[in-house]
C-alpha positions, -999 to +999 in steps of 0.1 A: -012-491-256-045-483-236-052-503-207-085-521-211-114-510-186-136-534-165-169-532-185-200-528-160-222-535-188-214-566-200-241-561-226-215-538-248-195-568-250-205-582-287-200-544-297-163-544-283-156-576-304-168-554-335-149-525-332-122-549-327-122-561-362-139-530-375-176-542-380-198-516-388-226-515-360-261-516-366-290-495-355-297-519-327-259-514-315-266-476-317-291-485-293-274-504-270-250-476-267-272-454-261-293-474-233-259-479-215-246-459-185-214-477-191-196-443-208-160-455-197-164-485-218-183-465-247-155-438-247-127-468-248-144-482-281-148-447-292-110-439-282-100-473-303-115-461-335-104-426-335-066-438-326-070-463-356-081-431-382-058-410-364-037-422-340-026-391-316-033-364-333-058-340-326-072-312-354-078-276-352-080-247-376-076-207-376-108-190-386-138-166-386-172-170-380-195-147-404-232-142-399-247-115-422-279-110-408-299-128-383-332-118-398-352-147-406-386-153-424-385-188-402-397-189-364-378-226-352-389-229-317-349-239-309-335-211-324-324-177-305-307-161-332-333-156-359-354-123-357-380-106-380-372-080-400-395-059-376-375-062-347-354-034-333-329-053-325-321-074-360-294-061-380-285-069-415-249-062-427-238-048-461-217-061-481-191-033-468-195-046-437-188-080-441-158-078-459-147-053-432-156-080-403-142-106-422-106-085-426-107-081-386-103-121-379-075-122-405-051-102-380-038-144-371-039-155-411-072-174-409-073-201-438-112-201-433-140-179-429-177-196-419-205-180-432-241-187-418-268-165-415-308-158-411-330-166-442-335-134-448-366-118-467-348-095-494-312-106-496-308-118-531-286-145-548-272-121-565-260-104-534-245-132-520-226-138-550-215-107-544-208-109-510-187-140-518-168-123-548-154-093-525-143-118-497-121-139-526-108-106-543-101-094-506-088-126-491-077-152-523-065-175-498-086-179-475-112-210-478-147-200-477-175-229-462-208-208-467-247-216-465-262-243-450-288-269-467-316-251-458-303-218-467-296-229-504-330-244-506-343-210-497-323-191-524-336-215-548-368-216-538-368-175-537-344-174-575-374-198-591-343-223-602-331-252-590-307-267-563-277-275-582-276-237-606-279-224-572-248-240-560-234-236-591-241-200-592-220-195-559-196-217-568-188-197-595-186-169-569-160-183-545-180-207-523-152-232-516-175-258-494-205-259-470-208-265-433-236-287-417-256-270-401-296-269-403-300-306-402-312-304-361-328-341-362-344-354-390-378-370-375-409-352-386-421-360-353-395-335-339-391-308-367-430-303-365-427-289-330-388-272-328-385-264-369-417-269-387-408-234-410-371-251-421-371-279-453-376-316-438-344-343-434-353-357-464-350-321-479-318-314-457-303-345-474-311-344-505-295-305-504-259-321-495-265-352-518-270-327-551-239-304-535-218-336-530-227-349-565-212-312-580-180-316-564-184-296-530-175-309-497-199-304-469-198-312-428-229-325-410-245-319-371-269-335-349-286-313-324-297-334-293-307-326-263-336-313-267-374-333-272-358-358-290-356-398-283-325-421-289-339-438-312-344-402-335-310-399-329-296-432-342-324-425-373-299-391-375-270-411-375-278-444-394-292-417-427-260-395-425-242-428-428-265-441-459-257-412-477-219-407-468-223-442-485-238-430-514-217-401-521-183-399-495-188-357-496-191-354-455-158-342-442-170-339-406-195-346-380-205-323-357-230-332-322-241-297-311-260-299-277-292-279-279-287-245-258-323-237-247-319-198-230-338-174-249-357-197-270-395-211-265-381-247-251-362-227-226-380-243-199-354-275-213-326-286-189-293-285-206-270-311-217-249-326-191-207-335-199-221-371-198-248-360-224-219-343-248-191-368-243-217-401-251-228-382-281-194-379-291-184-417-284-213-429-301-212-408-337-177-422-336-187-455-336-215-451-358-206-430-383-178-453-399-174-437-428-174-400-421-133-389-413-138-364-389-156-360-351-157-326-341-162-311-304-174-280-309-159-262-279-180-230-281-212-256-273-194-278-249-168-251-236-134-259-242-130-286-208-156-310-226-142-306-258-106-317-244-121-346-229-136-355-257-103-360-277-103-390-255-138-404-262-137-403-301-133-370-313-102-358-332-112-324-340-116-298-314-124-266-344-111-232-347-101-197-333-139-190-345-140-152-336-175-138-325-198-165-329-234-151-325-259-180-329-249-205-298-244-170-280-275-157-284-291-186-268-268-184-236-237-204-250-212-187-221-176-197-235-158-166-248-165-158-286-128-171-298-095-186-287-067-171-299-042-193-317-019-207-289-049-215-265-058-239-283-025-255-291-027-254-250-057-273-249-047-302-268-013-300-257-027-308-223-054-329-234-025-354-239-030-351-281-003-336-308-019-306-321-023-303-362-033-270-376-054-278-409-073-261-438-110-267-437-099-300-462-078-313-433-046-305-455-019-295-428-009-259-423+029-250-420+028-215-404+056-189-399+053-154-377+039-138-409+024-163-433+007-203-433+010-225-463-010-250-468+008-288-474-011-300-502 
């Protein structure tokens, strides 16, 4: 039983009495969170709901990030990994290649490999199907989350067809799920100055409601930090939740603090721990309906991240193996744990470690093979 802390902002009080009987909070909660300096007493209400969902336990997964290309027909002032097709430094992999990456980060049996990449001017549909095809003939097992909402809308929009042939289409081609990513905030306010080439939130949503609708399981993110408010990031919140509502297709949320090296906002300070771990508390509490809260240690380095696993979070991800995009834009964690540091980390973090499938089904694993406990 956790000892109850003396709260210095007595104005959270009404907000404790709702977690207490599980209350959903309002936008005006959302706000009083974020207002508050008070982040002991945020991370104890956090630290209640995630203990109720899942007691001490404390996710993680073995897996392989994938990025095809990072050439990109979009400029987004945040990003860092996105170049033009004219630049010396882009590269575009073929479909050779990827499968070949993608075998090298199955040396530890990885039961997911994440695939995310530029919006690339010539890459077809077609070749992603193929791309997706030779991973599932190569690897059968292993669970494939591909394409964010904004890069289906673009092989849509670039195929002439519509949303839900275009998921279909890679469905039929071994896309198993889809991660989150893309969403940044969803005020126009905001996208017009960091993302003003990417689809809108209302886009953005109505991608994972169509995706949701066909039977594929998605994750969400917030990226803060940056010129946003707190009250664009409650908007964020409070929509993710309406449509979780709607269709119950988000698995996990994901706050990923906005790394500003090599970008055009670089002149932005960086998040603080008190910035990530709030951000953490506060989805928690917010997002009711939503499973999962995920500290991405790559963004938050893997001290934050075990912190976290106190202030609402219950996920800390994967072995993730060469991520590019938060590296590009000065992320300076290493590019992958190996199996047994993270087992370390939430071993000391004080939580019972849980290896899962990207469905949160557990993982039994031996010295040469996993099964997954369905």
């Amino acid at each position: 039983m956790q000892l109850e802390p003396n709260f210095e902002d007595q104005r959270l009080l009404p907000i404790l009495e709702k977690v207490r009987t599980g209350e959903r909070l309002t936008f005006e909660d959302g706000m009083a969170l974020y207002r508050s300096r008070d982040i002991l007493a945020i991370g104890h209400m956090a630290n209640i709901v995630r203990e109720r969902l899942h007691g001490n336990t404390t996710f993680f997964n073995v897996n392989r990030h994938i990025n095809p290309t990072d050439v990109c027909v979009a400029s987004c002032r945040l990003c860092a990994f996105g170049k033009k097709a004219r630049d010396p430094k882009a590269y575009t992999m073929s479909l050779e290649q990827v499968w070949e990456v993608a075998g090298k980060g199955y040396s530890e049996a990885a039961t997911e490999f994440h695939i995310v990449g530029g919006l690339h001017p010539e890459l077809t549909l077609d070749w992603f199907c193929q791309m997706l095809r030779g991973l599932k003939q190569r690897y059968p097992r292993v669970h494939l989350k591909a394409f964010t909402m904004v890069e289906i809308s673009y092989l849509a929009q670039r195929q002439k067809i519509g949303i839900r042939e275009t998921l279909e289409r890679l469905r039929e081609a071994g896309m198993d799920s889809m991660p989150g990513g893309g969403a940044e905030i969803f005020s126009e306010r905001v996208r017009r100055i960091i993302c003003d080439h990417k689809i809108d939130g209302n886009e953005w949503l109505n991608v994972a409601r169509i995706a949701h609708q066909a039977g594929l399981k998605s994750n969400c993110t917030m990226l803060y930090g940056h010129i946003e408010t707190a009250d664009d990031r409650m908007d964020h919140l409070v929509k993710l939740r309406s449509l979780q509502d709607e269709t119950h297709g988000f698995v996990t949320f994901i706050p990923l603090a906005f790394h500003p090296d090599n970008t055009p906002l670089q002149h932005i300070a960086k998040t603080t721990g008190f910035d990530d771990l709030k951000n953490i508390a506060v989805s928690r509490l917010m997002l009711d309906n939503i499973p999962h809260i995920k500290s991405y240690w790559v963004m938050m380095t893997p001290r934050i991240a075990q912190v976290a696993q106190r202030f609402g979070a219950d996920d800390i991800d994967g072995t993730v193996v060469e991520e590019k995009i938060y590296h590009d834009a000065g992320a300076t964690t290493s590019q992958s744990l190996r199996r047994g540091d993270l087992l370390r980390l939430i071993q000391a973090a004080g939580r019972e470690p849980v290896e899962r499938d990207t469905l949160y089904r557990p993982v039994e694993r031996t010295e040469t093979a996993f099964t997954v406990l369905v």
